[in-house]
C-alpha angles and dihedrals in degrees: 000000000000118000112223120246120235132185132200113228142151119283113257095215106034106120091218138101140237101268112191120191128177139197129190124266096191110113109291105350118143093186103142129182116228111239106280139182106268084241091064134069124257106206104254094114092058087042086061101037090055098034102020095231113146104176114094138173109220121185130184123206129192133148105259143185131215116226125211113215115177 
């Protein structure tokens, strides 16, 4: 028997777009981004420049389907 292959992609017709946020990974920071567009920044780069912290969660979020194909 031949399992199906699926895949996980954005949903063609979601009117949404691709949001990004961020939080800080150094010790005991508790700098978090508010949710952004992915186009935009998200502030990391000033939260490194200013603390010198380089470690960062990111997370994406979409709306997203997943496709049968076999």
């Amino acid at each position: 028997m031949t399992t199906p292959v699926h895949r996980l992609r954005k949903h063609p017709g979601a009117e949404c777009e691709v949001t990004v946020t961020a939080r800080c990974m150094d010790g005991g920071c508790t700098w978090e981004a508010e949710p952004e567009p992915a186009d935009r920044a998200v502030g990391c780069e000033w939260h490194a420049a200013a603390t010198g912290h380089r470690t960062f969660a990111v997370c994406l979020e979409y709306i997203a389907v997943v496709t049968g194909e076999g």
